[in-house]
C-alpha positions as CSV (number, residue, x, y, z in Angstrom):
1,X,-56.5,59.5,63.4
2,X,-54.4,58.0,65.7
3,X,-55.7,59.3,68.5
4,X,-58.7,57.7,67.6
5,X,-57.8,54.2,66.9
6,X,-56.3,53.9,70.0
7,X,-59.3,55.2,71.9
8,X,-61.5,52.4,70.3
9,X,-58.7,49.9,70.9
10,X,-59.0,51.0,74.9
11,X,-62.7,51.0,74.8
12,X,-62.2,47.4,73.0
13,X,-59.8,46.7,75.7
14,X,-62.2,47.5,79.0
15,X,-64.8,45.4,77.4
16,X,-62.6,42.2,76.9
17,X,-60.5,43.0,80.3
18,X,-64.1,41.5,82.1
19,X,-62.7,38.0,80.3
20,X,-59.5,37.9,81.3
21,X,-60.0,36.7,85.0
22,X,-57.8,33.4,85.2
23,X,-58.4,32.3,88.0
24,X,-58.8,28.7,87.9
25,X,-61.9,28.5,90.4
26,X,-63.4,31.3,88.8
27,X,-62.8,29.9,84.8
28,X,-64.9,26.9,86.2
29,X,-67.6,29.3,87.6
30,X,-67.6,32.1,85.1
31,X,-70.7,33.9,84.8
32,X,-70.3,33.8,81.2
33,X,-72.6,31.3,80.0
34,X,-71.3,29.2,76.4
35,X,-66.9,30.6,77.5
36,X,-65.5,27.7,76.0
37,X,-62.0,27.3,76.7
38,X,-60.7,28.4,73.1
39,X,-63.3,31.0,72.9
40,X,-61.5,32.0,76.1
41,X,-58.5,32.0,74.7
42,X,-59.4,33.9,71.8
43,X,-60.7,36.5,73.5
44,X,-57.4,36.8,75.5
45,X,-55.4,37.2,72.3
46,X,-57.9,39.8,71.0
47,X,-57.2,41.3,74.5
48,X,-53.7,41.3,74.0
49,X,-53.6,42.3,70.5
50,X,-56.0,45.8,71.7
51,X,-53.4,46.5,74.4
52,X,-50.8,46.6,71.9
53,X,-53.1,49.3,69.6
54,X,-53.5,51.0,72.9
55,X,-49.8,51.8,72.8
56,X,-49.4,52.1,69.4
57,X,-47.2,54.8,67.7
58,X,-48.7,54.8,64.0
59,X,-51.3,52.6,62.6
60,X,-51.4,51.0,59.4
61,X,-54.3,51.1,57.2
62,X,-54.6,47.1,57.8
63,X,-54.2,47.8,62.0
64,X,-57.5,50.0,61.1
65,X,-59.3,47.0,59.2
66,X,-58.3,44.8,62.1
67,X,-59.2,46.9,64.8
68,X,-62.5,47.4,62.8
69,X,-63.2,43.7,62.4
70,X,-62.9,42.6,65.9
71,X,-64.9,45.4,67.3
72,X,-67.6,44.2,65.0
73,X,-66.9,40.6,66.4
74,X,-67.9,41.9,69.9
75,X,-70.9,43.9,68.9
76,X,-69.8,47.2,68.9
77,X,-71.3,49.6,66.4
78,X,-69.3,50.7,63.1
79,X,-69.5,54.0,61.9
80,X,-71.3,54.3,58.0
């Protein structure tokens, strides 16, 4: 089970690594239509919050919830 979570945590990760250019020219340029600057920051903390599942140990059932949750935020699919 582990070994899963943290897969999904690094697959999470990849996705919100495109997001976490901070550049300040490139911030003002981003291709990412509607990046607000707290949505911006949100997504960092989710970024930073997968990296640390990534190198997870154990997992809790509520890491498993989380992790869950904000994949669900980003679109990705959930299994039935």
């Amino acid at each position: 089970m582990l070994g899963k979570f943290r897969r999904e945590a690094a697959v999470l990760a990849a996705y919100l690594s495109q997001f976490e250019n901070t550049d300040s020219d490139y911030a003002q340029h981003s291709p990412y239509v509607g990046i607000t600057g707290e949505s911006r920051a949100r997504t960092h903390a989710d970024y930073q919050q997968a990296c640390r599942w990534i190198a997870a140990t154990e997992c809790t059932d509520g890491d498993i919830v989380a992790l869950t949750r904000m994949r669900r935020r980003y679109g990705f699919p959930t299994e039935p």
